[in-house]
DOFITI-522376 format. One line per 3 residues: their letters; for each residue x, y, z of C-alpha. Coordinates in pm, 1 decimal, m for minus. Example, Ala and Ser with C-alpha at 12.3 -4.5 7.8 and 13.67 -1.06 7.14 Angstrom:
// residues 2
AS	1230.0/m450.0/780.0 | 1367.0/m106.0/714.0
This chain:
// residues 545
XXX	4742.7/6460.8/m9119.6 | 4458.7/6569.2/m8882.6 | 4492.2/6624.8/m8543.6
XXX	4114.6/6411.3/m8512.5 | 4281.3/6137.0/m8707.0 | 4385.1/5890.1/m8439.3
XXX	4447.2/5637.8/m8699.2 | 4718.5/5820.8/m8857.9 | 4875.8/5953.5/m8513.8
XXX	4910.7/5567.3/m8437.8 | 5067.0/5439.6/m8733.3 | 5375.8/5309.4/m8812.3
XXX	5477.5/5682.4/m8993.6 | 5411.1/5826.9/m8679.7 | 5544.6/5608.6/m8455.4
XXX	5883.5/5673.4/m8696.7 | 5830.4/6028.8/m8603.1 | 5747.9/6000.3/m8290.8
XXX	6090.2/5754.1/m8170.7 | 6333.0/5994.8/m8382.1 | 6224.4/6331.9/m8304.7
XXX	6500.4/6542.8/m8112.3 | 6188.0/6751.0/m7950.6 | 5998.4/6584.6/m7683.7
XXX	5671.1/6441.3/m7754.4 | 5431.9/6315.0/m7490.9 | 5097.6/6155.6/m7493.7
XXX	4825.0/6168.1/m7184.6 | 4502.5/6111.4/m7111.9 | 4224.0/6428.3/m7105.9
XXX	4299.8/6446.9/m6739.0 | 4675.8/6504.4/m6801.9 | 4832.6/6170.7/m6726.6
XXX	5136.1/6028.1/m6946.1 | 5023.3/5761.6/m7125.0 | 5362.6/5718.3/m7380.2
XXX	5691.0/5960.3/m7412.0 | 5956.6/5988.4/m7685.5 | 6331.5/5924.6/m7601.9
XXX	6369.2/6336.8/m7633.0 | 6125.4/6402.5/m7367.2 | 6269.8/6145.9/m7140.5
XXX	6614.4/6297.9/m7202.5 | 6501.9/6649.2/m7124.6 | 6322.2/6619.2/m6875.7
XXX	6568.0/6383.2/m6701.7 | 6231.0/6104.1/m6615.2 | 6126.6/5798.9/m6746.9
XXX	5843.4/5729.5/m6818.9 | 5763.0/5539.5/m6451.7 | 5883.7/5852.7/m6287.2
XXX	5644.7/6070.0/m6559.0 | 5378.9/5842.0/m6488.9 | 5323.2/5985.8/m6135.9
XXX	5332.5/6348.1/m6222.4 | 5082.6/6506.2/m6472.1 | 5155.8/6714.4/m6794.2
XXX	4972.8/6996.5/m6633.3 | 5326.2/7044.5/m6435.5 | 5438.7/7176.6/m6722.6
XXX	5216.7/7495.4/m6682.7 | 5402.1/7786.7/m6571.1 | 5380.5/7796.6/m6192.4
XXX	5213.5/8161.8/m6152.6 | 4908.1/8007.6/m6343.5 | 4597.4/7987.4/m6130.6
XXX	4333.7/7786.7/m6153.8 | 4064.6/7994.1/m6332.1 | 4372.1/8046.2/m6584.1
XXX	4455.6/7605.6/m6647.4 | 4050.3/7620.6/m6659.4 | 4023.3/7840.8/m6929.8
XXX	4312.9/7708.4/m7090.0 | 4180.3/7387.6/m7147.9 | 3839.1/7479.3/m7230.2
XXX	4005.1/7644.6/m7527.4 | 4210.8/7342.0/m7628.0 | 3914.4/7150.2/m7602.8
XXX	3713.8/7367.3/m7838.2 | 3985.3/7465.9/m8114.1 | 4192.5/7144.6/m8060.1
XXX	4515.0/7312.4/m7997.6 | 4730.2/7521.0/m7779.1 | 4942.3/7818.5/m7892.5
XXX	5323.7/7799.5/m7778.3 | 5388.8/7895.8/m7431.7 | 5732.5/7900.6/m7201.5
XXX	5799.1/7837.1/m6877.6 | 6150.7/7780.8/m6668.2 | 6196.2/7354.9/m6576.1
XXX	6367.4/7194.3/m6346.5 | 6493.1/6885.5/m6477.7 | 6512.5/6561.7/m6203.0
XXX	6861.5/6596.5/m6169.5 | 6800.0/6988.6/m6060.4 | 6945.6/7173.1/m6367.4
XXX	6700.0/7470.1/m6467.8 | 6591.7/7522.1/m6830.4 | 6427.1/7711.3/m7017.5
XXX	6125.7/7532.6/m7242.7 | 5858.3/7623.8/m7502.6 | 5555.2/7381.3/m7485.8
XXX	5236.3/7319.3/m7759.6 | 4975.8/7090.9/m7701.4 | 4696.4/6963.5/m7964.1
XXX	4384.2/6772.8/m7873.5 | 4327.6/6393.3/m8043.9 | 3990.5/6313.2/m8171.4
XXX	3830.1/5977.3/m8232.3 | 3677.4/5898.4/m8590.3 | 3392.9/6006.8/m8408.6
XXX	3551.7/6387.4/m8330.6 | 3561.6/6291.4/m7960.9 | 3826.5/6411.3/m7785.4
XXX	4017.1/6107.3/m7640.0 | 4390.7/6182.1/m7542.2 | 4615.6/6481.5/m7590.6
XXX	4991.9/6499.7/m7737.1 | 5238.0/6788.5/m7681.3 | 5552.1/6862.9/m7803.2
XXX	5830.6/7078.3/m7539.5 | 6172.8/7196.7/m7670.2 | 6469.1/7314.4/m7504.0
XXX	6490.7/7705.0/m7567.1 | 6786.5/7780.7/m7290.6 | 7036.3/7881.1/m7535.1
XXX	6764.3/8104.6/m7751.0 | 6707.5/8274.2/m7379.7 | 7042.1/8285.2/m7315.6
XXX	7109.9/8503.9/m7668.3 | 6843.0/8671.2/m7552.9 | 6978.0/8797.5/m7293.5
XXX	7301.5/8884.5/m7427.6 | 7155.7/9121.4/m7708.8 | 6992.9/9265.2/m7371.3
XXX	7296.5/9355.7/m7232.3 | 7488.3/9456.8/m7474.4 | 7219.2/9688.4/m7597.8
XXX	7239.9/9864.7/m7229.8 | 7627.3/9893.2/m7236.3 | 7569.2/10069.3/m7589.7
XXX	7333.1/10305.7/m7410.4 | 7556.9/10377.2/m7073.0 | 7849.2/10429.4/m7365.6
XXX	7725.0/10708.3/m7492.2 | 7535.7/10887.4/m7195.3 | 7877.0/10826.9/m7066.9
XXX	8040.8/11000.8/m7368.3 | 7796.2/11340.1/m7374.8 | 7894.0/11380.5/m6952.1
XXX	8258.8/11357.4/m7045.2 | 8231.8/11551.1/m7307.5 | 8006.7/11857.8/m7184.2
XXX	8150.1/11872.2/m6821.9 | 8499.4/11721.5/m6796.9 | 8776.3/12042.0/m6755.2
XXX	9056.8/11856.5/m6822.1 | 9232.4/11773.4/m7187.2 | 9084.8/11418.3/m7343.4
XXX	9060.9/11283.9/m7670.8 | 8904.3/10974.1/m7863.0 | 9090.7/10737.3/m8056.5
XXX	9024.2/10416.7/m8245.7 | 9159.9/10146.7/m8072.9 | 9295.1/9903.2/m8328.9
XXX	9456.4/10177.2/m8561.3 | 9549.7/10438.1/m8231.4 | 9422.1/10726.9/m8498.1
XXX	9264.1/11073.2/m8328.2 | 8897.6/11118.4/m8368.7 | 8783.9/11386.8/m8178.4
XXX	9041.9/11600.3/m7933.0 | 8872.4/11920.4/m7743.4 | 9128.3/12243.6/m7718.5
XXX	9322.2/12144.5/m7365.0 | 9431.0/11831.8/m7524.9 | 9570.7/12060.3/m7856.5
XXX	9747.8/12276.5/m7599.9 | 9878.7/12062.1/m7333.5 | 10077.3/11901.1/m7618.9
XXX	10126.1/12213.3/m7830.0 | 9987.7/12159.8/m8115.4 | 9724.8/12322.0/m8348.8
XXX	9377.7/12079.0/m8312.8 | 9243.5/12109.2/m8664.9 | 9565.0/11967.9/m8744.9
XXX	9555.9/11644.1/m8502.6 | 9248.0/11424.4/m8636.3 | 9368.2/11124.0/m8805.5
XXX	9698.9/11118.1/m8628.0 | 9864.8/10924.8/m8368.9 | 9973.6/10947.0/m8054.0
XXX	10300.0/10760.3/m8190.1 | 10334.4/10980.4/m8541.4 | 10259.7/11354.2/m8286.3
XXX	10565.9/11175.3/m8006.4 | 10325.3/11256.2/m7742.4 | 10397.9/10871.4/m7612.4
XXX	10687.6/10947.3/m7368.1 | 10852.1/10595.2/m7481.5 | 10739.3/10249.0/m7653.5
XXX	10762.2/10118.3/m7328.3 | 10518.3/10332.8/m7169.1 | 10237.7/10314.1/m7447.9
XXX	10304.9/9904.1/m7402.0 | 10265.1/9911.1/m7043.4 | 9877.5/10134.8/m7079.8
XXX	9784.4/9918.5/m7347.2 | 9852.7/9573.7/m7131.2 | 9654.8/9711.2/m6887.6
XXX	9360.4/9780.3/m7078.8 | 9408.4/9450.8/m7262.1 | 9385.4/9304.4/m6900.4
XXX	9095.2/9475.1/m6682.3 | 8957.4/9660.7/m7023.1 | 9031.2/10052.4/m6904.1
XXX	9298.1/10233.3/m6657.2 | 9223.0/10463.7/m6434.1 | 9460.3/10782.2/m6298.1
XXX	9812.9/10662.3/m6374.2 | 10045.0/10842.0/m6314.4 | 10294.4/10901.2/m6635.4
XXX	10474.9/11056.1/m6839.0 | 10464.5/11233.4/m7230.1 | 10591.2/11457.1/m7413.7
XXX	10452.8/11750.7/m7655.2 | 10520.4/11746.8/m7998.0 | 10780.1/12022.9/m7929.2
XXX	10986.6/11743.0/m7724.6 | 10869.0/11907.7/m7379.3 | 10802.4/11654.7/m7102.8
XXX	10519.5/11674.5/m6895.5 | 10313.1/11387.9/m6673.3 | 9981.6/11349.5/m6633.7
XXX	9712.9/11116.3/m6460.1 | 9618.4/10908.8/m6738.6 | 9277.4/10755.5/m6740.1
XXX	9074.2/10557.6/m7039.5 | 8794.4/10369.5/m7110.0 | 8678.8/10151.1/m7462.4
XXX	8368.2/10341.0/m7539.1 | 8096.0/10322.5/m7836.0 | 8134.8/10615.0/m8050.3
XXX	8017.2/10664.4/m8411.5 | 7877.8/10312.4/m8452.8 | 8181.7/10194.2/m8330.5
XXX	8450.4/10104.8/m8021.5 | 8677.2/10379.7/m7983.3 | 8903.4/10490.2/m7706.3
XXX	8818.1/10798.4/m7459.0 | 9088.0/10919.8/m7241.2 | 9135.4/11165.3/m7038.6
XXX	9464.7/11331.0/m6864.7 | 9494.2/11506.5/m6550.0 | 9831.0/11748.8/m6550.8
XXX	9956.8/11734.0/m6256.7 | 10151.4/12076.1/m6252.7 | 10025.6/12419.5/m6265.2
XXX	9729.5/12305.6/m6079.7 | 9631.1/12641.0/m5970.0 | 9639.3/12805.1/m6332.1
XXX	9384.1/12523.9/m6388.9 | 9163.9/12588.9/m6167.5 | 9204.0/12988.7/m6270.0
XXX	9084.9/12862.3/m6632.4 | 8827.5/12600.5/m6542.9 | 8560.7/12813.6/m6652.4
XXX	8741.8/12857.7/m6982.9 | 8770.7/12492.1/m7036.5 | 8428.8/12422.9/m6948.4
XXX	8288.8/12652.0/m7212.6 | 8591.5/12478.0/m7492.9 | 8407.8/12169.7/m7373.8
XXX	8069.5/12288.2/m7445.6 | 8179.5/12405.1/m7772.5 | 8233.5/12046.7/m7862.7
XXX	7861.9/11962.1/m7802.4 | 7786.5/11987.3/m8134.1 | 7958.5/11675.8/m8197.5
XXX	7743.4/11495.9/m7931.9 | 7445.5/11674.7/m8123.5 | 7543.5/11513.9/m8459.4
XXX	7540.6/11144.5/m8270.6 | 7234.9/11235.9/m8085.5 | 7103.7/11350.6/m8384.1
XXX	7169.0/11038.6/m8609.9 | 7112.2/10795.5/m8374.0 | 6893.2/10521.3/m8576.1
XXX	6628.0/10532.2/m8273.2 | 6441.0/10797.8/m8143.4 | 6574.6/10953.8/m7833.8
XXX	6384.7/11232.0/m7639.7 | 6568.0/11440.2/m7304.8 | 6235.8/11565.2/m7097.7
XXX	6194.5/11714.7/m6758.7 | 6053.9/11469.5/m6523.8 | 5671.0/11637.4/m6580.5
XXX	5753.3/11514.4/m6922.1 | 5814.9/11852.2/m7104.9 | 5996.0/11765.5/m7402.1
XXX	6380.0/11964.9/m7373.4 | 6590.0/11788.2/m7674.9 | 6494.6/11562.5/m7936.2
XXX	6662.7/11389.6/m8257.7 | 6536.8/11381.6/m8597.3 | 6462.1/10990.5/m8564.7
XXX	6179.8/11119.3/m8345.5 | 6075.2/11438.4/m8531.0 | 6076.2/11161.6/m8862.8
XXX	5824.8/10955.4/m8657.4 | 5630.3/11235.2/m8559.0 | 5613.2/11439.6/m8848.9
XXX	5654.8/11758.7/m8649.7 | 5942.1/12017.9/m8665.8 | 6199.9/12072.8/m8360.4
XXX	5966.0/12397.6/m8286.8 | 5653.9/12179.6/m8236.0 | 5787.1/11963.9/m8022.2
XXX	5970.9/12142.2/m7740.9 | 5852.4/12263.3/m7469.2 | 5567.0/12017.7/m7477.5
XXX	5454.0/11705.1/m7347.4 | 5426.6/11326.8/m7550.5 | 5078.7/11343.0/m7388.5
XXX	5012.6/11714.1/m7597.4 | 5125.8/11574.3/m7900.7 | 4948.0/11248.1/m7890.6
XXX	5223.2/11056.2/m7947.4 | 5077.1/10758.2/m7736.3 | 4822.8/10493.8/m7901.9
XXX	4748.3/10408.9/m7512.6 | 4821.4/10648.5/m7217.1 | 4833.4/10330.6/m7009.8
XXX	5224.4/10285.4/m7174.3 | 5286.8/10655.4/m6991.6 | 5180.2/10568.1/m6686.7
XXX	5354.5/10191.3/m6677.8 | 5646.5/10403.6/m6792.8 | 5622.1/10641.7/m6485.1
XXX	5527.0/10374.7/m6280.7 | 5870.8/10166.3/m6360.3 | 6090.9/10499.8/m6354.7
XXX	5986.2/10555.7/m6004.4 | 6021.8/10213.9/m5876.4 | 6333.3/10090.5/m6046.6
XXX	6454.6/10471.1/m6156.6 | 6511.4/10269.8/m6509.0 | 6246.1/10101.6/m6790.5
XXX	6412.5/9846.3/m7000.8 | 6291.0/9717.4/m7350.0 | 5897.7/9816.2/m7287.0
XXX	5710.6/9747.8/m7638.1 | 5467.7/10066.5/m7661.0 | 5239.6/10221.7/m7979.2
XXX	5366.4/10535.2/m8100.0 | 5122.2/10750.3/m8325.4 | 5291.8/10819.6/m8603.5
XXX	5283.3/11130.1/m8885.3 | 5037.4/10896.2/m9084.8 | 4795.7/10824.7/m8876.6
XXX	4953.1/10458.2/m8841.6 | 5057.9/10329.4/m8492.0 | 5457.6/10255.3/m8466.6
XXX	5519.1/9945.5/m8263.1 | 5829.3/10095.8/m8012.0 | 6052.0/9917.2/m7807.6
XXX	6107.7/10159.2/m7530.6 | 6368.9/10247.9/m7282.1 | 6461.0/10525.3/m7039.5
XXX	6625.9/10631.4/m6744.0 | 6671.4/10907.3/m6467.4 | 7017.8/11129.4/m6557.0
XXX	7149.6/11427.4/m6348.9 | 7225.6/11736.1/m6589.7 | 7328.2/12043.5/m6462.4
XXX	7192.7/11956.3/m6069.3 | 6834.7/11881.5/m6249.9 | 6713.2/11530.2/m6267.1
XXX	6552.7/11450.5/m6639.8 | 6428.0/11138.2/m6814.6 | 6659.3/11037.3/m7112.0
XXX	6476.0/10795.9/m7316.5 | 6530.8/10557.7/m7638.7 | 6293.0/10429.7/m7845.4
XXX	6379.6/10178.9/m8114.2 | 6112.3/10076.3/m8423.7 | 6054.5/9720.9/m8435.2
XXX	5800.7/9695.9/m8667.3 | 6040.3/9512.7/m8900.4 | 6084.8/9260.7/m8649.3
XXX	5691.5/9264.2/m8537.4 | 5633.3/9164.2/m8926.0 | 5878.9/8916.4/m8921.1
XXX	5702.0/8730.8/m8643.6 | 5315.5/8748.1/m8792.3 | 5461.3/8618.2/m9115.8
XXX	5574.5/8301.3/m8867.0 | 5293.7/8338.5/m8698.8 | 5069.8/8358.8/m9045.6
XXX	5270.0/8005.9/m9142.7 | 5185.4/7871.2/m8806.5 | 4789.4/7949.8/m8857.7
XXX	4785.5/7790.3/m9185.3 | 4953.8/7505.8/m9083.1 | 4676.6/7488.1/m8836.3
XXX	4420.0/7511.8/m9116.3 | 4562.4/7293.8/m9299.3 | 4502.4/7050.1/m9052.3
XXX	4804.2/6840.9/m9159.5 | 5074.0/6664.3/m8978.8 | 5318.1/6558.1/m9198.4
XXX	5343.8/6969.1/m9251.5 | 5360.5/7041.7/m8922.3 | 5637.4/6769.3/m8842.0
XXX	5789.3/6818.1/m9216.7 | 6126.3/6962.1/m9103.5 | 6156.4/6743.6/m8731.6
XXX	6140.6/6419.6/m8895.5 | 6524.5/6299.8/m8893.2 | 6386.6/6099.2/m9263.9
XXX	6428.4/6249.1/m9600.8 | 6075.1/6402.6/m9713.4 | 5954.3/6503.0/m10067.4
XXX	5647.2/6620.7/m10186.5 | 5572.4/6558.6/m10562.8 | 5275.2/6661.2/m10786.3
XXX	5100.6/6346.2/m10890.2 | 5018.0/6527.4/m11234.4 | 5347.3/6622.6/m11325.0
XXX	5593.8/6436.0/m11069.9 | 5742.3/6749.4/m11040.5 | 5899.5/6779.7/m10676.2
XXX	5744.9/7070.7/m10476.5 | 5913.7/7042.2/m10140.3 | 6174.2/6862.6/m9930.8
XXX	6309.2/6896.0/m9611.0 | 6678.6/6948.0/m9520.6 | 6731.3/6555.1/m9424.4
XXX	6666.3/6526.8/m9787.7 | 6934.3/6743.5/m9918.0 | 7139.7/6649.4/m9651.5
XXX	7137.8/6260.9/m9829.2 | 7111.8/6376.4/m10178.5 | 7414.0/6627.3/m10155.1
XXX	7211.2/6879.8/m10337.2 | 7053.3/7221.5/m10246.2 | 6699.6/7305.1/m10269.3
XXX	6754.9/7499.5/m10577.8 | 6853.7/7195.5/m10776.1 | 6567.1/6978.2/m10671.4
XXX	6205.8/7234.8/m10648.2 | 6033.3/7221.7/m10948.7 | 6237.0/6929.6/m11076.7
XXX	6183.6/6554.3/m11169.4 | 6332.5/6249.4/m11034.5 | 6507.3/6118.8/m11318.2
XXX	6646.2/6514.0/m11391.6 | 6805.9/6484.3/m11073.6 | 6914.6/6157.5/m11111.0
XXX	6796.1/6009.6/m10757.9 | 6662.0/5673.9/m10896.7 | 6948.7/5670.2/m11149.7
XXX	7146.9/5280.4/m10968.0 | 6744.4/5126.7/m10929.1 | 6590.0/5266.9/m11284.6
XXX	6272.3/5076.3/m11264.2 | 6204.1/5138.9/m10902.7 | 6006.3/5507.9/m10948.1
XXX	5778.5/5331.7/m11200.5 | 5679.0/5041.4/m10982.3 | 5590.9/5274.4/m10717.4
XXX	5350.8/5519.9/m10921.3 | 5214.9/5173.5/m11033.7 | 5196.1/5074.4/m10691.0
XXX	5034.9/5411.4/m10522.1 | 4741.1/5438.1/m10859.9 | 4616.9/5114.3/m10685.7
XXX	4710.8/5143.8/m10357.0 | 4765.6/5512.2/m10267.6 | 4999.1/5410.1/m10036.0
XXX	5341.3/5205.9/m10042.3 | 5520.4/5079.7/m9743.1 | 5873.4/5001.6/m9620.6
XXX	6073.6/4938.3/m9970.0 | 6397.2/4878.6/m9973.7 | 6584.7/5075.8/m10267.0
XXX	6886.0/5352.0/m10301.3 | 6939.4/5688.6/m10340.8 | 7236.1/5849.5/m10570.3
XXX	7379.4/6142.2/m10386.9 | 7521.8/6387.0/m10623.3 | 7858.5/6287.2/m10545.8
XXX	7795.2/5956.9/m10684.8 | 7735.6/5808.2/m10249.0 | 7506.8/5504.3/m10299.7
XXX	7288.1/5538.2/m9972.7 | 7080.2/5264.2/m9926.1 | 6702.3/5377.7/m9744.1
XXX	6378.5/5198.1/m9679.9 | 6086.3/5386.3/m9861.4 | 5686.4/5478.8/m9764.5
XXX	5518.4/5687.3/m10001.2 | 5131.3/5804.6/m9950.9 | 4914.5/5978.8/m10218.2
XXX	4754.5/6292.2/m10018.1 | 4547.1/6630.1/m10161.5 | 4726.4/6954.0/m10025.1
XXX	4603.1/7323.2/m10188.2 | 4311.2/7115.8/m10400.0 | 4555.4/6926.7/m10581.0
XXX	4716.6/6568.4/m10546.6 | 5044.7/6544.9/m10372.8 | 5302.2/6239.4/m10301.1
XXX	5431.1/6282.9/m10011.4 | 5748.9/5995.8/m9965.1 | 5983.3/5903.9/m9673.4
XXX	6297.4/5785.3/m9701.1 | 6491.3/5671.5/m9381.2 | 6881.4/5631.4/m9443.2
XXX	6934.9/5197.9/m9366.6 | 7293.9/5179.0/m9406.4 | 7419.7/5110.7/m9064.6
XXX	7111.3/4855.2/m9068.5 | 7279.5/4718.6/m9402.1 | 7592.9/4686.6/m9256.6
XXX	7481.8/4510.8/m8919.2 | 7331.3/4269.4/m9144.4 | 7663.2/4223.9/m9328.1
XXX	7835.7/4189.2/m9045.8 | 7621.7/3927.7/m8900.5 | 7599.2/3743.2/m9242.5
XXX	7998.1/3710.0/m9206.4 | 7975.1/3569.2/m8841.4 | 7731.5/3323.8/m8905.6
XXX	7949.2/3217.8/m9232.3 | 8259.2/3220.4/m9049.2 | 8124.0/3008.8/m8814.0
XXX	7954.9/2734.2/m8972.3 | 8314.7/2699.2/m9158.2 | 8435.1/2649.4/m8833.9
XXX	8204.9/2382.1/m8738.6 | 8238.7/2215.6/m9056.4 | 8619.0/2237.0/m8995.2
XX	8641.9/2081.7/m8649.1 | 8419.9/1795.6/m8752.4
C-alpha cells in the first residue's frame, strides 16, 4: 500500500490493523495535532485520546531538539514522505519513564497533497535495558583482567588461580609451590582438597559460603596445611575473576609468620612474579580485540597480535611510535575526542572509530580506554573491538528497511504487526511465497512446510474443499474479496474457524494474492452462547404460559 493512498489507509484492512496492533499508531493533522490513536498508543502512553488531544505529536521529539532541528525535520518528511526511526526517553501520565523508538510517514491525497501524518512509537525499555547490561558486563570483563596482570606482575605474596566449579589449579607462581612444599610443575590440574592444603572440610565450607554470599573474601585469617602435613595460617583473600575466556578463582595468601624473611626476599618474589608475565602475555596476546599499552603522548609501548593483524605491521614497526605515525586513524578527530574524554572522565567507553586497516579498507572499531598506573608512570590501556560484523548486520536491516520504502507498500511494512494470519500467493502458480508468524502460529506448521507450496499440498482448505476455487473465481472478477467466513485445518487436525479478505496486488512485476485471515472463534462461540440463551428462554416463556 502507498503511503499517498489515503483510500487504502482508511479502509476497513487498515482500520483491522490499525485497532489490533500492539505498537502505537497515531494520526494528526500537518500541524501535529491527534486526530485518532490506537488502543497501544493509548496504553503506552498512559492518555486518551481527550488528554492527547491537547498536546501535539511534536512532544514526542526528543527534548534537546531545537527549533532549526523540528524545522528541518519536517521539511524532510514533507519532501520524502517519511521519517527514519528515532528514540527518545517518555514519561508516561502516570510518571513512569520509558524508553521509545518513533517513525512517522506523511499521507497524501489522490492528488499527492500532503493532508495528515501517521506514526507508529514502540516501547524499547527492555532492548535499552539489555543494552545496558552487555555494557556492563563488558567493563567488569575489562577491570577482570587489568586486575589479573597487577596481581600478577606486582603482588609478593604466594596466589594461585583456580576454576571455581571443579576447585582445579590453573596457574600457581613459585611462593604458592613453596609455602605448601610442593614442586609447581607438578600442581596444575590439582586441588586444593587432592594436595590437603585445606586445613579441614569445615574450613574450605566456611570460605566458600562466604564467597557464595558477598562474591569474594578478603584477609581471613586461617589455617592450612602443606602437603607434607605442616600447619601454617595465612590471610586468605579471593576474588571470582575472568581468566582464559572464563570465571576462575584468584587468591591470594598472606603468611603471617616469618614476616621479616619476607620482606628479606621480596625482591626475589617480585622477580618469580614477573617471570609469570608471560602468561599475562599469552592472554594479552590472544585477546579477540585489539589492545594497545601507550604512554600518555601516545607512543605505542605493548601491543597484541589482534592489532598487529589489523595493521599489517610487525611488533618492530609499531613500537615506539605513535597511532597518528602509523595512520591508523580514518579521522584524527576520533584522537582528539579520545583525548578529550580521557582527560575529562580519565575513561572512554564504547566510542565507534575508523581504523585504517593493512588493505587499505577502513575497520569500523568500537573503542575503549583508560588511564592505569604501571610502575609510578601513568599510561593509556586501550581496547578496541571490530564490529564490522555487527555494522553489516544493521545495513542489511537497514537495506530491508529502504526497500520497503521503495516499495511503497503497506501491507509489507505492517506484514509481521498485524495480529491476522497473512499469505502471499503467486496468482500464476498459487504457489505461497510468504506468511507471517500469525499464520503459522494457526496452521501449526513452520515456514518450511508452507513457502513454495500450494494450498491443497498443505491441506489448509482440506474441511471447506470448494472454498479456494470460489475465491480465485471471485478475485478474476473482482480483485478483491471481503469478510468470508470459512476454516482453516491446523496440522494437528484444530478446525479454526476465521473470516477471510483477499486482494489481488503486483509486487516485484508480478501478480501477488495477498489474503487475511483473522481467527473468529471466540466470535463463534459468543454467538453460540447467545443462540442457547435466547433458546433457553423462549422455552421458558412457552413453559410458563
Amino acid at each position: 500500500m502507498n503511503t499517498s493512498d489515503s483510500n487504502l489507509f482508511n479502509s476497513e484492512f487498515f482500520r483491522q490493523i490499525f485497532e489490533t496492533s500492539r505498537d502505537g499508531i497515531a494520526v494528526t493533522n500537518l500541524d501535529g495535532s491527534f486526530l485518532e490513536t490506537n488502543p497501544a498508543f493509548q496504553t503506552l502512553t498512559g492518555y486518551s485520546l481527550e488528554d492527547l488531544k491537547k498536546d501535539s505529536f511534536w512532544s514526542l521529539f526528543p527534548l534537546n531538539w531545537d527549533s532549526s532541528q523540528r524545522k528541518v525535520f519536517h521539511e524532510n518528511l514533507l519532501s520524502i514522505g517519511y521519517s527514519q526511526e528515532f528514540e527518545k526517553e517518555y514519561i508516561r501520565k502516570d510518571g513512569k519513564n520509558i524508553s521509545i523508538s518513533i517513525r512517522i510517514y506523511l499521507i497524501r491525497d489522490e492528488s499527492k497533497n500532503p493532508t495528515a501524518f501517521w506514526g507508529t512509537i514502540r516501547d524499547i525499555s527492555e532492548r535499552k535495558h539489555n543494552e545496558e547490561v552487555h555494557k556492563q558486563l563488558y567493563e567488569e570483563i575489562k577491570e577482570g583482567w587489568e586486575a589479573l596482570r597487577r596481581i600478577f606482575v606486582l603482588n609478593p605474596f604466594p596466589m594461585f588461580i583456580s576454576e571455581i566449579d571443579t576447585g582445579k589449579l590453573l596457574e600457581v607462581n613459585r611462593k604458592f609451590a613453596e609455602q605448601i612444599e610442593h614442586e609447581p610443575d607438578e600442581l596444575i590440574g590439582k586441588t586444593m582438597t587432592e594436595l590437603g592444603v585445606w586445613f579441614s572440610d569445615q574450613v574450605k565450607e566456611a570460605i566458600f559460603g562466604v564467597i557464595r554470599r558477598d562474591g569474594f573474601v578478603d584477609s581471613i585469617e586461617m589455617p592450612f596445611r602443606t602437603t607434607t602435613g605442616n600447619e601454617f595460617w595465612g590471610l586468605f583473600s579471593a576474588q571470582p575473576i575472568e581468566y582464559m575466556g572464563k570465571t576462575a578463582l584468584l587468591s591470594i595468601t598472606v603468611p603471617m609468620t616469618d614476616r621479616i624473611k619476607e620482606e628479606r626476599e621480596k625482591q626475589r618474589l617480585l622477580d618469580e612474579v614477573r617471570e609469570k608475565e608471560e602468561i599475562l602475555s599469552q592472554i594479552f596476546r590472544l585477546n579477540p580485540s585489539a589492545i594497545t599499552l601507550s604512554k600518555l603522548n601516545g607512543i605505542l609501548l605493548e601491543v597484541n597480535d589482534r592489532f598487529l593483524e589489523y595493521t599489517g605491521k610487525s611488533k618492530e614497526d609499531v613500537l615506539f611510535r605513535s597511532a597518528i605515525d602509523l595512520g591508523i586513524y580514518d579521522n584524527l578527530k576520533d584522537r582528539e575526542k579520545i583525548i578529550e574524554l580521557l582527560q575529562k572522565d580519565g575513561v572512554v567507553s564504547n566510542l565507534e572509530i575508523g581504523m585504517k586497516t593493512a588493505d587499505g579498507n577502513i575497520r569500523p572499531i568500537l573503542f575503549s580506554a583508560r588511564f592505569v598506573e604501571s610502575f609510578g608512570e601513568k599510561k593509556i590501556l586501550a581496547i578496541g573491538h571490530d564490529i564490522t560484523e555487527i555494522r553489516e548486520y544493521a545495513q542489511e536491516l537497514e537495506n530491508l528497511a529502504n526497500e520497503l520504502v521503495r516499495s511503497k507498500d503497506l501491507f509489507q511494512k505492517l506484514f509481521q504487526l498485524t495480529p491476522s494470519a497473512l499469505v502471499v500467493t503467486d496468482w500464476e502458480n498459487r504457489t505461497i511465497t510468504d506468511v507471517n508468524e500469525r499464520f503459522l502460529e494457526m496452521a501449526k506448521m513452520n515456514r518450511e512446510d508452507v513457502i513454495g507450496k500450494t494450498t491443497p499440498e498443505i491441506h489448509i482448505w482440506d474441511k471447506v474443499p470448494n472454498f479456494r476455487m470460489e475465491v480465485y473465481e471471485l478475485l478474476s472478477q473482482k480483485k478483491e474479496v471481503k469478510n468470508l467466513e470459512s476454516a482453516y485445518l491446523a496440522s494437528d487436525g484444530t478446525v479454526v474457524p476465521i473470516l477471510y479478505s483477499a486482494r489481488i496486488i503486483e509486487l516485484d512485476g508480478r501478480k501477488q494474492v495477498i489474503s487475511l485471515a483473522t481467527d473468529i472463534t471466540e466470535k463463534k462461540d459468543q454467538k453460540k452462547k447467545e443462540k442457547n440463551s435466547t433458546k433457553n428462554f423462549v422455552l421458558a416463556k412457552i413453559f410458563l404460559k
